[in-house]
Biopython code that builds the backbone (N, CA, C, O; Angstrom):
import numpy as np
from Bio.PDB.StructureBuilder import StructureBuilder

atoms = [
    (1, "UNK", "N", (38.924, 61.476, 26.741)),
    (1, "UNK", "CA", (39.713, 62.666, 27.004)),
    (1, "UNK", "C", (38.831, 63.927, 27.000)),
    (1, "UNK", "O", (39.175, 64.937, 27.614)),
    (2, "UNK", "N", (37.552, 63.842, 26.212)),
    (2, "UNK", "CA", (36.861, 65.413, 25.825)),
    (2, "UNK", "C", (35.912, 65.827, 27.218)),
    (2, "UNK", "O", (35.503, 66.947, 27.523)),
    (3, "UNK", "N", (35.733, 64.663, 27.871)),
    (3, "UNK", "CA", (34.780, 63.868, 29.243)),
    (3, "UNK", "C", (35.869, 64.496, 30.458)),
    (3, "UNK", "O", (35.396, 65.498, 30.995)),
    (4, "UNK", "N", (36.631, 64.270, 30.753)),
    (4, "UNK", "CA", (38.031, 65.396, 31.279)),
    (4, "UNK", "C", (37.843, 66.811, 31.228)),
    (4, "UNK", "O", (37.543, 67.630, 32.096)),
    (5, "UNK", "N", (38.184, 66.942, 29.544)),
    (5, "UNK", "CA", (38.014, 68.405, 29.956)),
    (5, "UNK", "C", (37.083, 68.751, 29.949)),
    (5, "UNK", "O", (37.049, 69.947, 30.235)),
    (6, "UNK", "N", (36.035, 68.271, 29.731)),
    (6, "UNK", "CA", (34.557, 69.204, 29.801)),
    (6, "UNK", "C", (34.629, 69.104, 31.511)),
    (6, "UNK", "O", (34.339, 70.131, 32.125)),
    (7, "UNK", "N", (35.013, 67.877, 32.292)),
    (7, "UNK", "CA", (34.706, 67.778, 33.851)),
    (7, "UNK", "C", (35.772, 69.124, 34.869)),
    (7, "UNK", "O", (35.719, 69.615, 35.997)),
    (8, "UNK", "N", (36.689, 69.263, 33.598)),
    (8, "UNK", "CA", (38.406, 69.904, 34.226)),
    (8, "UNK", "C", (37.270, 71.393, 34.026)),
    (8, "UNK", "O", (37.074, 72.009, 35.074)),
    (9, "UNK", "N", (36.568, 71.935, 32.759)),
    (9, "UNK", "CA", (36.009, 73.101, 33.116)),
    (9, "UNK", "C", (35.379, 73.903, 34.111)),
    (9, "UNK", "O", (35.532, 74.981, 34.686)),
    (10, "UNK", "N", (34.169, 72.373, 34.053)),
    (10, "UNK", "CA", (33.309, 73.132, 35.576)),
    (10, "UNK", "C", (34.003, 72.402, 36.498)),
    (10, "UNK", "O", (32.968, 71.969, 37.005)),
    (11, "UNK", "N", (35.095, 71.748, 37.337)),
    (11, "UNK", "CA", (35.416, 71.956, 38.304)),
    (11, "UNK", "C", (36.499, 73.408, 38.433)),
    (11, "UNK", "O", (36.943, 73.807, 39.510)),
    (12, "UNK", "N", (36.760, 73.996, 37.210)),
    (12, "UNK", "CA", (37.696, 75.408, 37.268)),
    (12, "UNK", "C", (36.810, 76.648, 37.671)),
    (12, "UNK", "O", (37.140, 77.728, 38.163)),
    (13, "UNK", "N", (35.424, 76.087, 37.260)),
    (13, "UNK", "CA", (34.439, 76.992, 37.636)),
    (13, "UNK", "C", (33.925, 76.837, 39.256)),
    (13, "UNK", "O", (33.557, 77.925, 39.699)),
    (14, "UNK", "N", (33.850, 76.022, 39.966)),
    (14, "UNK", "CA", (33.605, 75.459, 41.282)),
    (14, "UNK", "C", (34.821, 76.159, 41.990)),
    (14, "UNK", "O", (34.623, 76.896, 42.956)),
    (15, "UNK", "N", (36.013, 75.934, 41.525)),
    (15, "UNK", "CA", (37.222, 76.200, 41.984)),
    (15, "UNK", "C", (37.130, 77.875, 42.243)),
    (15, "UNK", "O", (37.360, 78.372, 43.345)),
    (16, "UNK", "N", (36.808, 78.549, 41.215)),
    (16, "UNK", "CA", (36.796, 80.372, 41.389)),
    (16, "UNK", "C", (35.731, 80.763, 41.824)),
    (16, "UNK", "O", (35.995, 81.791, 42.449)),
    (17, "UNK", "N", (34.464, 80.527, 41.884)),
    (17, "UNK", "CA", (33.262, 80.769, 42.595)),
    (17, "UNK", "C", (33.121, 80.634, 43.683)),
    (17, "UNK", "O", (32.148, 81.303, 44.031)),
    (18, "UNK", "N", (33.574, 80.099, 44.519)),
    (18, "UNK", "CA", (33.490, 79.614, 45.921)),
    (18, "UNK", "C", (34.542, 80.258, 47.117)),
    (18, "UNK", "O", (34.170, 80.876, 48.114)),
    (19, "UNK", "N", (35.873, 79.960, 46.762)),
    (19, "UNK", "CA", (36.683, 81.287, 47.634)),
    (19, "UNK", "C", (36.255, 82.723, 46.887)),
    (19, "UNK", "O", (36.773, 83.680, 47.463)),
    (20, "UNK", "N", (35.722, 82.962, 46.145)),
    (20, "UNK", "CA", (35.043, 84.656, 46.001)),
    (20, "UNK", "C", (34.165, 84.963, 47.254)),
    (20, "UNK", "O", (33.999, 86.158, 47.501)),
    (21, "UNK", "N", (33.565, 84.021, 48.100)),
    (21, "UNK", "CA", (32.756, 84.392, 48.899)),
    (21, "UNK", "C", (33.163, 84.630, 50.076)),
    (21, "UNK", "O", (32.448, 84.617, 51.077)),
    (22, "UNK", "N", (35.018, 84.999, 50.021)),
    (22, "UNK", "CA", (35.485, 84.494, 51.614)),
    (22, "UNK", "C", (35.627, 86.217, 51.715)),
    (22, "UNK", "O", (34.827, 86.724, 52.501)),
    (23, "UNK", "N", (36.278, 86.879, 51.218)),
    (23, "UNK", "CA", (36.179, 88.110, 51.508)),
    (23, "UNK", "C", (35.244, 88.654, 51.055)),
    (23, "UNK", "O", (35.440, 89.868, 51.004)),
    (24, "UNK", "N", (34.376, 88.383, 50.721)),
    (24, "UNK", "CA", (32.833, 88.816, 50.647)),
    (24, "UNK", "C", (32.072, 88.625, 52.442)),
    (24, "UNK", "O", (31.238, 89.465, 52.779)),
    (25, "UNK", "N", (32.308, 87.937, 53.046)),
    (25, "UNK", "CA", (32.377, 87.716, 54.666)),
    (25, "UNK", "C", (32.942, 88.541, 55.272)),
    (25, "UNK", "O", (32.301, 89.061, 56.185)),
    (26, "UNK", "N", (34.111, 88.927, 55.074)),
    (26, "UNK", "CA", (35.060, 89.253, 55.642)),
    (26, "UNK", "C", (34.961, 90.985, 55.485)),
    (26, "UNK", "O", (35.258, 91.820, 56.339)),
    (27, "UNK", "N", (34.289, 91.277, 53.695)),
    (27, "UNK", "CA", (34.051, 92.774, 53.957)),
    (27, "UNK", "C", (32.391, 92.938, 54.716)),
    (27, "UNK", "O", (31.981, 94.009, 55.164)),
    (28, "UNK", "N", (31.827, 92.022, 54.728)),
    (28, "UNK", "CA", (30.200, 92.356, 55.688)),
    (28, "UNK", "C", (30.517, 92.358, 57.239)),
    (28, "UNK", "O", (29.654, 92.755, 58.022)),
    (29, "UNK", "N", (31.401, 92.041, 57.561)),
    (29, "UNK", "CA", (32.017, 91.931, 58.786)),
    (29, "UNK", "C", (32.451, 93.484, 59.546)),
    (29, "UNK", "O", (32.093, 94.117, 60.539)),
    (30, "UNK", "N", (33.535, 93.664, 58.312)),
    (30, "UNK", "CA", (34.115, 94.995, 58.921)),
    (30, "UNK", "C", (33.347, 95.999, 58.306)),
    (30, "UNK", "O", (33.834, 97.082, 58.628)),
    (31, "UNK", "N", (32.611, 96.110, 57.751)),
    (31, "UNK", "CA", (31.900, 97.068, 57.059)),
    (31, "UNK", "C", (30.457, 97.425, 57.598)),
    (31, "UNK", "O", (30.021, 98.502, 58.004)),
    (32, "UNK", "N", (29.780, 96.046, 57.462)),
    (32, "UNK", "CA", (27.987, 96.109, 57.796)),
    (32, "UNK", "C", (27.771, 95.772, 59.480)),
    (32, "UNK", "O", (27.026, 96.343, 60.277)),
    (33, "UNK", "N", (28.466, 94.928, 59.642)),
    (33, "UNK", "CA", (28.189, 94.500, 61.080)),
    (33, "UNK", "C", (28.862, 95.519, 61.988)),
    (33, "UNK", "O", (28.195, 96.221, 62.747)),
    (34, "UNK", "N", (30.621, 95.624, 61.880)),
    (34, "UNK", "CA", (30.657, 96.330, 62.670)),
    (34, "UNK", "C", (31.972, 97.508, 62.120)),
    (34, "UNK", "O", (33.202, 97.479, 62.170)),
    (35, "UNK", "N", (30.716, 98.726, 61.475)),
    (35, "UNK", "CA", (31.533, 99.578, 61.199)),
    (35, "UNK", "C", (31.974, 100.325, 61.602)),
    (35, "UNK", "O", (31.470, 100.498, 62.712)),
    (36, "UNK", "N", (32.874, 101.163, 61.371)),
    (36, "UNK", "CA", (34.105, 102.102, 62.110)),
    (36, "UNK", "C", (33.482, 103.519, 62.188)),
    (36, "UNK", "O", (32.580, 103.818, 61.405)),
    (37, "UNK", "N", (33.882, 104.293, 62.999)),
    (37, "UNK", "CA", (33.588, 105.511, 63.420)),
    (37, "UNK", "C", (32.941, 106.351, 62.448)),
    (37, "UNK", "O", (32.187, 107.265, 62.783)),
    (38, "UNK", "N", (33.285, 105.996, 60.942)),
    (38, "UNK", "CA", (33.486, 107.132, 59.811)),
    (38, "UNK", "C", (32.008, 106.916, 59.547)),
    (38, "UNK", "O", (31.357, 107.960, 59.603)),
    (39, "UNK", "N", (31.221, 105.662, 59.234)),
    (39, "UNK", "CA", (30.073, 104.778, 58.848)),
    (39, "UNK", "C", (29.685, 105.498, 57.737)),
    (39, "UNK", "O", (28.582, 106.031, 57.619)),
    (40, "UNK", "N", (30.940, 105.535, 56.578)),
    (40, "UNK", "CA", (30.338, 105.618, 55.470)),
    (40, "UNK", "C", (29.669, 104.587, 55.032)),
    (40, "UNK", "O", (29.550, 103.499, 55.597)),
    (41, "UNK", "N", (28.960, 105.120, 53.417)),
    (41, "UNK", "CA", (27.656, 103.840, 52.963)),
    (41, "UNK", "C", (28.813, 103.003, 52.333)),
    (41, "UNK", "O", (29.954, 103.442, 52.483)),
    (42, "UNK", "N", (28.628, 101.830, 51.637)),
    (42, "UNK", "CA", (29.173, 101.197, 50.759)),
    (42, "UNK", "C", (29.040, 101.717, 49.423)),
    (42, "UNK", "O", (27.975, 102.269, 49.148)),
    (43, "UNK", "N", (30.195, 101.613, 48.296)),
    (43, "UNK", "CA", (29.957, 101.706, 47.008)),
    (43, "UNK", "C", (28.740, 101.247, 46.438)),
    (43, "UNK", "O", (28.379, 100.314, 47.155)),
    (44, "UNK", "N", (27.993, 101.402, 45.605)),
    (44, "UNK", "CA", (27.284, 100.832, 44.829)),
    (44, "UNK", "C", (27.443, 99.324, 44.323)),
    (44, "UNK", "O", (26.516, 98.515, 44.303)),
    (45, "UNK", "N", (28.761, 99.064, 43.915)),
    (45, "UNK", "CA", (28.861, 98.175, 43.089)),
    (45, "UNK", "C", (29.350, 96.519, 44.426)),
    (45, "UNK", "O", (29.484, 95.298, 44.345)),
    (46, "UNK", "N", (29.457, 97.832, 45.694)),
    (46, "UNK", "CA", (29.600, 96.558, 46.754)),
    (46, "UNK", "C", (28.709, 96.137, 47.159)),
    (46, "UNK", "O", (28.753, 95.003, 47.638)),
    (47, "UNK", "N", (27.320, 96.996, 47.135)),
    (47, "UNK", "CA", (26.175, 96.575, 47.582)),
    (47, "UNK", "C", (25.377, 95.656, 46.865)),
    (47, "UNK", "O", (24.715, 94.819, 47.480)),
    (48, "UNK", "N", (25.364, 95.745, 45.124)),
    (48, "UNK", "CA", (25.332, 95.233, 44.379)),
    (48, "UNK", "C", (25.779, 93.669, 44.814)),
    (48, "UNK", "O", (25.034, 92.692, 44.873)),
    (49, "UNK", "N", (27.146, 93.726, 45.086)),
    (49, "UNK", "CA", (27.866, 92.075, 45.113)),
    (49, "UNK", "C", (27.239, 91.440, 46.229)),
    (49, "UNK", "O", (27.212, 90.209, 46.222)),
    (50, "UNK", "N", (26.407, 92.451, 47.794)),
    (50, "UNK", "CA", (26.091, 91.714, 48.609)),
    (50, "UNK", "C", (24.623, 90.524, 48.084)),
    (50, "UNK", "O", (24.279, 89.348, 48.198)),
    (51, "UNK", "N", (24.134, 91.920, 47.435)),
    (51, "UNK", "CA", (22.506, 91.119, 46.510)),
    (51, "UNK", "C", (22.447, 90.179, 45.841)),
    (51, "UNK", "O", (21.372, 89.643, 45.574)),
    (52, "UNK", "N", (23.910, 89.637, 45.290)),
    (52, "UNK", "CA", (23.734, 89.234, 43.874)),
    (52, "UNK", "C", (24.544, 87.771, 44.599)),
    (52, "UNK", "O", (24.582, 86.726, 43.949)),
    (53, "UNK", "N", (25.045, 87.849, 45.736)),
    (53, "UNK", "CA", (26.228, 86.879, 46.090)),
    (53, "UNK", "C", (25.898, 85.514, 45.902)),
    (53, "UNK", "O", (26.872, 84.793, 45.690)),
    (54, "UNK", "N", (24.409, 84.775, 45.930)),
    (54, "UNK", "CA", (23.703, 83.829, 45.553)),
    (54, "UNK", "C", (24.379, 83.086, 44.592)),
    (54, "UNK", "O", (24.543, 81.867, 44.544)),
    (55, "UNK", "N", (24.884, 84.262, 43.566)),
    (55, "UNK", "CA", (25.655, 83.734, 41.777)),
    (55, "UNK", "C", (26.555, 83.225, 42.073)),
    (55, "UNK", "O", (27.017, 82.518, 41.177)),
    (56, "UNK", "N", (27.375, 83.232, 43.451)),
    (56, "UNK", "CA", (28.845, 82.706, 43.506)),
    (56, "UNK", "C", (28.146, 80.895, 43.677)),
    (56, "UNK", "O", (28.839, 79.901, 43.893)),
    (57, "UNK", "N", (27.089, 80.911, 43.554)),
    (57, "UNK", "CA", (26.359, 79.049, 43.701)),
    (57, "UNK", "C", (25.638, 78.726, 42.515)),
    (57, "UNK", "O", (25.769, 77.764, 41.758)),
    (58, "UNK", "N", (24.760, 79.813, 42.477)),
    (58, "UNK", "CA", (23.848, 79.002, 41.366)),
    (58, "UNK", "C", (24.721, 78.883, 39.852)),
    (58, "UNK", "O", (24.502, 77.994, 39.029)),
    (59, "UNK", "N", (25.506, 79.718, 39.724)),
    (59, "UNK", "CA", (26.204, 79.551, 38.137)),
    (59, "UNK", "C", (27.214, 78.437, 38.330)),
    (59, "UNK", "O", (27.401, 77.711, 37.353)),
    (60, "UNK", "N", (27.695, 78.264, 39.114)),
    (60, "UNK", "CA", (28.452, 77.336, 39.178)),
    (60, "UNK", "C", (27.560, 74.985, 39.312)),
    (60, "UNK", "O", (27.959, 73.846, 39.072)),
    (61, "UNK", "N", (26.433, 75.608, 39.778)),
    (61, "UNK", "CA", (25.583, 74.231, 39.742)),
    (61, "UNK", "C", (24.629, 74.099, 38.301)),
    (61, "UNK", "O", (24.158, 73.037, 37.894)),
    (62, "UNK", "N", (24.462, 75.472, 37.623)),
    (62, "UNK", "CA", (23.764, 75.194, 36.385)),
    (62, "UNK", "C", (24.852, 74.719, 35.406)),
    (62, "UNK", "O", (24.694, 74.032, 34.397)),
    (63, "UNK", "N", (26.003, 75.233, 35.917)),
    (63, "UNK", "CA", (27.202, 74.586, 34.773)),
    (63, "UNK", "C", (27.573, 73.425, 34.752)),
    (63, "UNK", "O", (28.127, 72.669, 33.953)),
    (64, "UNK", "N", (27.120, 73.384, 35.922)),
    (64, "UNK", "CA", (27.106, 71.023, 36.819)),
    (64, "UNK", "C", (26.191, 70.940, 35.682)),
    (64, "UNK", "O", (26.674, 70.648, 34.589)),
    (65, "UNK", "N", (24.492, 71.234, 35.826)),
    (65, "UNK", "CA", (23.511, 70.361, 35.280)),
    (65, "UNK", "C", (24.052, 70.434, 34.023)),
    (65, "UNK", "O", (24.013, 69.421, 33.324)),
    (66, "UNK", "N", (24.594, 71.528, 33.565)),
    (66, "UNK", "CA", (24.973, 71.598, 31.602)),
    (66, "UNK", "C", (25.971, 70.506, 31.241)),
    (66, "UNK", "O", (26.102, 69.743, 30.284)),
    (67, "UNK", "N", (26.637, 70.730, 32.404)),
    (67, "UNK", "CA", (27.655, 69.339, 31.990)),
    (67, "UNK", "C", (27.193, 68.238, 31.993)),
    (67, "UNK", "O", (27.493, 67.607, 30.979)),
    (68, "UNK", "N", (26.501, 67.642, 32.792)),
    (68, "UNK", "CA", (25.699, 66.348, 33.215)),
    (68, "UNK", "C", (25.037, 65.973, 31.793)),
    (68, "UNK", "O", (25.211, 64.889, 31.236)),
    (69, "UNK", "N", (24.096, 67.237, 31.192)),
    (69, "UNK", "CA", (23.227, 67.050, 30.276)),
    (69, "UNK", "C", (24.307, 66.821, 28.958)),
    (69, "UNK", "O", (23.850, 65.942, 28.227)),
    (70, "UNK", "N", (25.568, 67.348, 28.468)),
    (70, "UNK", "CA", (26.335, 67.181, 27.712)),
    (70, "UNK", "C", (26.701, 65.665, 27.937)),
    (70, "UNK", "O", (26.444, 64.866, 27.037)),
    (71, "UNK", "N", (27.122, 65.362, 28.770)),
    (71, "UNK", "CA", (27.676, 64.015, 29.125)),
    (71, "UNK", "C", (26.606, 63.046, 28.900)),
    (71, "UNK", "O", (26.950, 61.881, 28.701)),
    (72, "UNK", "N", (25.695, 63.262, 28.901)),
    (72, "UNK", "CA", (24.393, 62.099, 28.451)),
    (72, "UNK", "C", (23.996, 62.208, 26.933)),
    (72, "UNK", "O", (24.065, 61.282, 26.125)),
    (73, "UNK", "N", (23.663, 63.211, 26.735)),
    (73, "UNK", "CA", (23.967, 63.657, 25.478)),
    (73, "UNK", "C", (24.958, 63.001, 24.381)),
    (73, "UNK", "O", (24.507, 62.549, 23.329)),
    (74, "UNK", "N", (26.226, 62.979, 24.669)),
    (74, "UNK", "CA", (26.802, 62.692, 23.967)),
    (74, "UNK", "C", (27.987, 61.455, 25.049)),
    (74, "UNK", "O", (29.112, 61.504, 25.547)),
    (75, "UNK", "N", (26.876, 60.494, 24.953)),
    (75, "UNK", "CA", (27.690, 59.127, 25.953)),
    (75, "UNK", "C", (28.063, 58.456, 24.806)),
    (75, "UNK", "O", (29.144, 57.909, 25.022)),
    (76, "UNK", "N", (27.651, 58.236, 23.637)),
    (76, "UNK", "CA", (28.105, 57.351, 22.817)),
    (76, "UNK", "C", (29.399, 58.047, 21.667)),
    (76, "UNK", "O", (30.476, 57.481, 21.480)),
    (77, "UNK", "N", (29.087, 59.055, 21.153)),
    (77, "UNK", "CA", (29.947, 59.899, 19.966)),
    (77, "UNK", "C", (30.259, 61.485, 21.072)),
    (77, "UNK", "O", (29.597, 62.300, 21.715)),
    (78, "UNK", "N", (31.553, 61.221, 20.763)),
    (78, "UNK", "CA", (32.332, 62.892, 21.229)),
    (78, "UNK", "C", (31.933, 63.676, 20.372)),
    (78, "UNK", "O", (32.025, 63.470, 19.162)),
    (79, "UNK", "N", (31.385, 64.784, 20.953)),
    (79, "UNK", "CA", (30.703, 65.960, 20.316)),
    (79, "UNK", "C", (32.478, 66.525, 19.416)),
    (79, "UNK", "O", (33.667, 66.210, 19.471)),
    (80, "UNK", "N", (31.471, 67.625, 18.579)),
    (80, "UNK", "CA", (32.543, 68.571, 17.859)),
    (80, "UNK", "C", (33.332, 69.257, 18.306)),
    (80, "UNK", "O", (32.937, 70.082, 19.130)),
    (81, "UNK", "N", (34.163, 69.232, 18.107)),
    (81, "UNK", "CA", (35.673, 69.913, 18.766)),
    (81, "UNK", "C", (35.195, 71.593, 18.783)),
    (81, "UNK", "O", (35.960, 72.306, 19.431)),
    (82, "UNK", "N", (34.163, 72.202, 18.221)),
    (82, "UNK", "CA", (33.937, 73.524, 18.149)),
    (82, "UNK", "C", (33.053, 73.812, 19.467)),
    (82, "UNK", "O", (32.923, 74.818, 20.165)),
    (83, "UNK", "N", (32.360, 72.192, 19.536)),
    (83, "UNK", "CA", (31.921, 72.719, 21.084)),
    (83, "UNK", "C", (32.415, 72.665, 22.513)),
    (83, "UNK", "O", (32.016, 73.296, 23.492)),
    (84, "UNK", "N", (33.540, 71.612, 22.386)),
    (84, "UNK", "CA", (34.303, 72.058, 23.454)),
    (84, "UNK", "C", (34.987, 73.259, 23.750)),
    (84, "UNK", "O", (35.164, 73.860, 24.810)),
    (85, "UNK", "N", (35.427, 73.539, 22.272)),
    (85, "UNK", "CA", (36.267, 74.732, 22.323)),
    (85, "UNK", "C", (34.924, 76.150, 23.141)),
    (85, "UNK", "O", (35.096, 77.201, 23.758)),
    (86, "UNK", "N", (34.076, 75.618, 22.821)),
    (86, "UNK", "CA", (32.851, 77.042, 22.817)),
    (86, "UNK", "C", (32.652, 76.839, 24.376)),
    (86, "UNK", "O", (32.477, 77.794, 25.132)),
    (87, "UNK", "N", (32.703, 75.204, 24.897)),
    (87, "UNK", "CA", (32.631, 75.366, 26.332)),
    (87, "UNK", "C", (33.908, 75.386, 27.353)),
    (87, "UNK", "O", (33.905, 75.166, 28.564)),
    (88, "UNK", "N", (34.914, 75.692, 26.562)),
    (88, "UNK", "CA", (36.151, 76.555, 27.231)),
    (88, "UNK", "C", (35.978, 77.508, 27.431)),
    (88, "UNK", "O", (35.777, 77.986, 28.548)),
    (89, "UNK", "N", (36.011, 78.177, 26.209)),
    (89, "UNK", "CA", (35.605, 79.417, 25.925)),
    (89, "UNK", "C", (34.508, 80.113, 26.669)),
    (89, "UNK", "O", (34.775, 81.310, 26.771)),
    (90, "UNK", "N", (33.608, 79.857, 27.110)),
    (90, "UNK", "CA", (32.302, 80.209, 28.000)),
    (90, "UNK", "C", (33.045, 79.962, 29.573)),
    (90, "UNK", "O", (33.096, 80.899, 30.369)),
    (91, "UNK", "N", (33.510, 78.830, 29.855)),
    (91, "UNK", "CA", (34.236, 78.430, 31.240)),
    (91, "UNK", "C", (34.877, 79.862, 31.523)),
    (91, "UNK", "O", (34.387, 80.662, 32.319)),
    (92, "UNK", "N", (36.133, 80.109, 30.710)),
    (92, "UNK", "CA", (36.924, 81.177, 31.253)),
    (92, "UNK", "C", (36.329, 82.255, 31.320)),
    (92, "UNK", "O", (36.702, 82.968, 32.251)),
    (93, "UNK", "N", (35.237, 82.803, 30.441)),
    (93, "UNK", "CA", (34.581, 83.644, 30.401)),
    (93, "UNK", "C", (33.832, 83.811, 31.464)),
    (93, "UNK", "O", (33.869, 84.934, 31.967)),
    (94, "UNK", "N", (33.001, 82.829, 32.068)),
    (94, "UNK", "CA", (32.473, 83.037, 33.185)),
    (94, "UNK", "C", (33.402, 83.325, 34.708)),
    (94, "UNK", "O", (33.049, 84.071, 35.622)),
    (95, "UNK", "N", (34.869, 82.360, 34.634)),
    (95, "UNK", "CA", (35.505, 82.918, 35.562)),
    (95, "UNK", "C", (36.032, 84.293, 35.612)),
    (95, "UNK", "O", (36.098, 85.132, 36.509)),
    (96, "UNK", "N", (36.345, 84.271, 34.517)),
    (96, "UNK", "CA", (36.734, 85.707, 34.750)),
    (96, "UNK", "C", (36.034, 86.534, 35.225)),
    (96, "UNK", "O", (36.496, 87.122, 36.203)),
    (97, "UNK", "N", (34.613, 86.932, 34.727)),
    (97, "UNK", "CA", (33.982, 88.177, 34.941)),
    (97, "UNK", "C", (33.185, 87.775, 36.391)),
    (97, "UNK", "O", (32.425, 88.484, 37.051)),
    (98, "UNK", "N", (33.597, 86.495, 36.625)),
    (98, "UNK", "CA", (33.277, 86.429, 38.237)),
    (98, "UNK", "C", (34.691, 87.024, 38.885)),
    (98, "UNK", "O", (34.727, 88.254, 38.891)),
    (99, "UNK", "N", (35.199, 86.733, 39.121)),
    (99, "UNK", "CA", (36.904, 87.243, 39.747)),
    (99, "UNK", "C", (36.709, 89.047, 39.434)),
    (99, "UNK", "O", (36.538, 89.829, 40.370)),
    (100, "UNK", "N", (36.758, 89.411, 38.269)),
    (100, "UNK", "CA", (36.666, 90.640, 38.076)),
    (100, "UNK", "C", (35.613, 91.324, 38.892)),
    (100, "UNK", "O", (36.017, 92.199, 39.658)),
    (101, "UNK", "N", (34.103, 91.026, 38.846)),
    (101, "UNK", "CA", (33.192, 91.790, 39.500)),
    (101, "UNK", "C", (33.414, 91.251, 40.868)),
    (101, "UNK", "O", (33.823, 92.241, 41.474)),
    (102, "UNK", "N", (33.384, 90.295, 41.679)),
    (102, "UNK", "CA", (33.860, 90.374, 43.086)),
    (102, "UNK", "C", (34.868, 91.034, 43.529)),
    (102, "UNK", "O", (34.713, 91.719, 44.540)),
    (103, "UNK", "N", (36.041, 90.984, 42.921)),
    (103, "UNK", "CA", (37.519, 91.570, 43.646)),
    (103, "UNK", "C", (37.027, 93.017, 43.243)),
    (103, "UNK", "O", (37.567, 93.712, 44.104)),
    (104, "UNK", "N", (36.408, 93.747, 42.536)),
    (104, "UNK", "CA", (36.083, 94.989, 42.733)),
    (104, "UNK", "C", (34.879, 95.646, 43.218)),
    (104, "UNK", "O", (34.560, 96.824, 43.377)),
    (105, "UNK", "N", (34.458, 94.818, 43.356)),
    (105, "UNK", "CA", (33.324, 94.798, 44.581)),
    (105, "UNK", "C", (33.879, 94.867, 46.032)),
    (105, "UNK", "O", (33.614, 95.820, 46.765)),
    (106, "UNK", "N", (34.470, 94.074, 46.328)),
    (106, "UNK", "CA", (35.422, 93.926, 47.769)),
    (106, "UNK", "C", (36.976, 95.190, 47.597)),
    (106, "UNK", "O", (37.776, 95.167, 48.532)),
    (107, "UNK", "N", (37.043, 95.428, 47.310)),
    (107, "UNK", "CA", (38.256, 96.727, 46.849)),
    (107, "UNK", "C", (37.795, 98.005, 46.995)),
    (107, "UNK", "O", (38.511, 98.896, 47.451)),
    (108, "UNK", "N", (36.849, 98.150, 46.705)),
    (108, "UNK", "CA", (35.965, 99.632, 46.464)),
    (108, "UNK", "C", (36.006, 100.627, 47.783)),
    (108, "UNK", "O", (36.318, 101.809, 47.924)),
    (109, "UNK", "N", (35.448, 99.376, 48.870)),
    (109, "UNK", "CA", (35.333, 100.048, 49.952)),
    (109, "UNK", "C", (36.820, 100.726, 51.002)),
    (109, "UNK", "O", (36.941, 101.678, 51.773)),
    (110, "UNK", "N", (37.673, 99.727, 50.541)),
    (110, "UNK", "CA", (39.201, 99.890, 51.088)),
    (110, "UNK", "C", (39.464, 101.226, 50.247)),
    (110, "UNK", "O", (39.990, 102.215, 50.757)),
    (111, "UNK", "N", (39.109, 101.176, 49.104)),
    (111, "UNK", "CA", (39.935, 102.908, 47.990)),
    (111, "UNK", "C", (39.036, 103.396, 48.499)),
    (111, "UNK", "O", (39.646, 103.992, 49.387)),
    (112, "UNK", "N", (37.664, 103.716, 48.713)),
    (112, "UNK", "CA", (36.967, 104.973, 49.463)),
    (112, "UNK", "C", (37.718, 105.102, 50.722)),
    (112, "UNK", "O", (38.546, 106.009, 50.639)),
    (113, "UNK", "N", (37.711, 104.515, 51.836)),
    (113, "UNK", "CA", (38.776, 104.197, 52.948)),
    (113, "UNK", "C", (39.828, 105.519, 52.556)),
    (113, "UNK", "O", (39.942, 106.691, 52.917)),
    (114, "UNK", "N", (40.545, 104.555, 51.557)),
    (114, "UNK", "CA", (42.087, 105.822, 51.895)),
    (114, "UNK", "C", (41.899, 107.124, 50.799)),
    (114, "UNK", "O", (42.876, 107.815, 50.510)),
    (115, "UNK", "N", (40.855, 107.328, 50.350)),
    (115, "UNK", "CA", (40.611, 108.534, 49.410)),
    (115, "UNK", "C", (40.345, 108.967, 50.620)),
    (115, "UNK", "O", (40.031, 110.050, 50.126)),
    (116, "UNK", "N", (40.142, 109.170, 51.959)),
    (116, "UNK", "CA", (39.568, 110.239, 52.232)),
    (116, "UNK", "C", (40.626, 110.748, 53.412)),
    (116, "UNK", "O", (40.584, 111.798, 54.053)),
    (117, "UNK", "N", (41.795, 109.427, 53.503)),
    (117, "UNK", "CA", (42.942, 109.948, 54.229)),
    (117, "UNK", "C", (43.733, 111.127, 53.839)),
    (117, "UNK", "O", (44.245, 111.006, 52.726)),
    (118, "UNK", "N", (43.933, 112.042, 54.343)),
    (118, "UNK", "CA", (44.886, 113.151, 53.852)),
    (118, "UNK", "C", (46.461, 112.985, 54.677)),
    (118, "UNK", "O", (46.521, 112.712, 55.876)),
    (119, "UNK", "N", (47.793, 113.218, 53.737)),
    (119, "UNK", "CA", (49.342, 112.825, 54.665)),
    (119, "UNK", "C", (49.369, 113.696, 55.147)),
    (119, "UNK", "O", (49.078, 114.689, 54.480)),
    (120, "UNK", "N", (49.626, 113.825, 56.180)),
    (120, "UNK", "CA", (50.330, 114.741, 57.502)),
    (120, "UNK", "C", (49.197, 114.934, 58.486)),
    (120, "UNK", "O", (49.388, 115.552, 59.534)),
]
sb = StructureBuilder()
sb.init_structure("model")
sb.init_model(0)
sb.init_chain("A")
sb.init_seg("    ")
for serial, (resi, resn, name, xyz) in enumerate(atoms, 1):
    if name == "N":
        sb.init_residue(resn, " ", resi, " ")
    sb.init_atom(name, np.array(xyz, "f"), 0.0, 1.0, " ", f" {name:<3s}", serial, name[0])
structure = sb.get_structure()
């Protein structure tokens, strides 16, 4: 059962890392390739996400090898319940602050967008 959830983690991690990269396409598209009349720059923190976008792969395959190495590790006796809990705990942690820094990475440029609309 501990072989589950350690496998149920990093596939939750595979699962959120990977569609992060679809509107990450989708803002280099309308933004870098082919931008609109205004050709403002990008936020900082979007340009940032274009540099860094690599992470939506490699964190998600070092969490493969960690698992792999846990699973050999401990093929005969189930590790301590404090370390699953610690590699939950790290799982969500990593999804999250992936979800968080992409979706505001990809957002940024849409609120500069309508900050500069004025009504009427």
């Amino acid at each position: 059962m501990w072989r589950c959830s350690l496998i149920l983690n990093t596939l939750l991690l595979w699962v959120i890392a990977l569609p992060c990269t679809i509107p990450l396409w989708a803002l280099y598209t309308r933004f870098v390739l082919y931008p609109s009349a205004g050709g403002r720059a990008l936020p900082a923190i979007t340009a940032l996400a274009f540099r860094v976008e690599w992470l939506l792969l490699v964190v998600p395959l070092f969490w493969t090898v960690g698992l792999i190495l846990l699973l050999v590790r401990f093929r005969r006796q189930p590790p301590s319940p404090y370390l699953l809990q610690l590699h939950l705990s790290a799982s969500l942690f990593v999804c999250l602050t992936l979800i968080a820094f992409f979706v505001l990475a990809v957002t940024m440029p849409y609120i500069e967008v309508f900050k500069g609309m004025r009504p009427g």
